[in-house]
N, C-alpha and C positions, 0 to 999 in steps of 0.2 A: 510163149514169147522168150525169145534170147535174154537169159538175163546179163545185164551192164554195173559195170561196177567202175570207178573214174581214182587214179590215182594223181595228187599233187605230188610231182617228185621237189624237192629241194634239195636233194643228193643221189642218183651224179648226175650234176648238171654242168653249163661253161658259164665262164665271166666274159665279158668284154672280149678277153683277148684269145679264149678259146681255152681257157684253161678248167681243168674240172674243178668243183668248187661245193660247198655247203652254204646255202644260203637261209635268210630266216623266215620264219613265221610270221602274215602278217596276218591280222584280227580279219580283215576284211576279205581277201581271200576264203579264209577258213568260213567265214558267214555267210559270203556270196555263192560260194560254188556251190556249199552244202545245200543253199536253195535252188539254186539251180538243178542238180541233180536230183532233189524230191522232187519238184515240179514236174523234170521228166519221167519218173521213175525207178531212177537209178538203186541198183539195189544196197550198194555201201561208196562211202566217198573215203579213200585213203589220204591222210597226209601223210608225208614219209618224209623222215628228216631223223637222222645219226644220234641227234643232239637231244638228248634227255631232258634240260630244261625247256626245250620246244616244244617237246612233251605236253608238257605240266601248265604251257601256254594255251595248249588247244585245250585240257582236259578242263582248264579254268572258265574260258570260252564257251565250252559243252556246259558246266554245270550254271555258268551265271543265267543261260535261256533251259534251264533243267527243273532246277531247284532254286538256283538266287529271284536277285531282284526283277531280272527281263520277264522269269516266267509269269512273273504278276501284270509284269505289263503289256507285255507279248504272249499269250500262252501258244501262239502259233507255231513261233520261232523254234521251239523245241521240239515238234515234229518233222520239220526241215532237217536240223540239225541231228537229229537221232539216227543221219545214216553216216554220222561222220565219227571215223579212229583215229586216233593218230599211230606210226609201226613205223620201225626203223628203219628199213632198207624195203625197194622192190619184191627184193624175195617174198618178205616175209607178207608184203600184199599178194603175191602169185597164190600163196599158200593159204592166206584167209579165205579167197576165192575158193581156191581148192576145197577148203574143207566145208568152206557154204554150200556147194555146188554138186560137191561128189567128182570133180577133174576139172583139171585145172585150164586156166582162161587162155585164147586168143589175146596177145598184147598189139593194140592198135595204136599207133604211136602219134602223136601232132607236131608241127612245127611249123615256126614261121616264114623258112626258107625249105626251098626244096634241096632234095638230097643228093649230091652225085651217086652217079652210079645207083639209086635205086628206084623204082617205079613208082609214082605214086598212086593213092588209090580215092579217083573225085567221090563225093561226097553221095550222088544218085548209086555209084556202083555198089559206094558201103550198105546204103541203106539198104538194096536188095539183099547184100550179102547175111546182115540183121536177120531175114525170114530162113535164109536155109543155113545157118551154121546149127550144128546142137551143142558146140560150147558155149560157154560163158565168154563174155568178151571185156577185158578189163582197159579202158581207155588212159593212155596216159600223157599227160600234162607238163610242163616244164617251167620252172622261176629259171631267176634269170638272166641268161642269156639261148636258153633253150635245153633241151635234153642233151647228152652228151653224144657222139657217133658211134658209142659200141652200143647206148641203150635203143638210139633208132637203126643200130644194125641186125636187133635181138629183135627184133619185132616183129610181128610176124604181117600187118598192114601198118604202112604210112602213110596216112592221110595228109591228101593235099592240103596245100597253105592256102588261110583264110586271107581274100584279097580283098581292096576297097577298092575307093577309086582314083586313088593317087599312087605317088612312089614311096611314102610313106608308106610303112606297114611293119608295124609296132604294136599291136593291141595290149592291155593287159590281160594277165592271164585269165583272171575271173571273166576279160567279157568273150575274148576267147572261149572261154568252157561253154561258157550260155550259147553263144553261137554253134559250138560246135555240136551239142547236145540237142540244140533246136533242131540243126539241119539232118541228124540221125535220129534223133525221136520223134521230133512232132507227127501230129495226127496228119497232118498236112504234106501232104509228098512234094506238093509245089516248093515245099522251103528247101527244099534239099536240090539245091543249086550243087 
């Protein structure tokens, strides 16, 4: 199986008004996707974020369902969680990949809008794509206002925007991940709309 590895960018990402930006850490992100991503199998969940003390927020996060009090209460929560690092910049995820893997991953990028000027790639076509690549495929996620235009121009698949059934279409990020992970991993081909 292809292995998957799911990066939270919170640097470089846009604001509101399109500008690049560092955004923060929140607890539930860091807890939701990390489940998400074991659920699916994902082989490591990157948070990435410049900011050293954001750092020291996940590491706090990892060790409270590790070692603190969750583990007593939760002993579950820590196997979720144990695919999750936090690492400074994209690169330095391409490269963890890299050295888990032996070469370095396919970056498949998500957004909530589609992208001028580039193809997208629906969710049934990734999923076949899943069986014949022999890279590693490292999926990447956006706070926000989404990934920036040079990191969804560096990519090498961008996957279609997840729709509902309105003009809204805003998800957060965590329920984004679960969806998006659902419709490329599940056991179920039907989900992969």
């Amino acid at each position: 199986m292809t292995p998957i590895y799911c990066a939270l960018l919170h640097h470089p990402v846009k604001d509101r008004a399109g500008e690049t930006v560092t955004t923060a850490v929140t607890t539930l992100d860091v807890h939701d996707i990390a489940r998400s991503a074991h659920t699916y199998g994902v082989s490591g969940y990157y948070v990435v974020t410049p900011i050293e003390a954001q750092h020291l927020l996940v590491r706090r996060i990892l060790e409270h369902w590790d070692s603190g009090a969750g583990r007593k209460r939760m002993p579950e929560r820590q196997e979720a969680l144990s695919v999750c690092q936090p690492l400074a910049t994209l690169e330095d995820a391409v490269v963890a990949v890299e050295q888990a893997e032996g070469r370095a991953p396919q970056l498949w990028a998500t957004a909530a809008r589609p992208s001028v000027g580039r193809s997208l790639t629906a969710f049934r076509e990734a999923r076949e794509t899943l069986g014949n690549t022999g890279e590693p495929i490292l999926i990447l996620f956006g706070t926000g206002h989404g990934l920036t235009d040079q990191v969804l121009a560096d990519a090498d698949v961008l996957l279609a925007p997840i729709h509902g059934t309105g003009e809204y279409n805003h998800l957060s990020v965590r329920s984004a991940a679960a969806i998006v992970l659902d419709r490329l991993l599940a056991p179920d081909p039907e989900s992969a709309r």
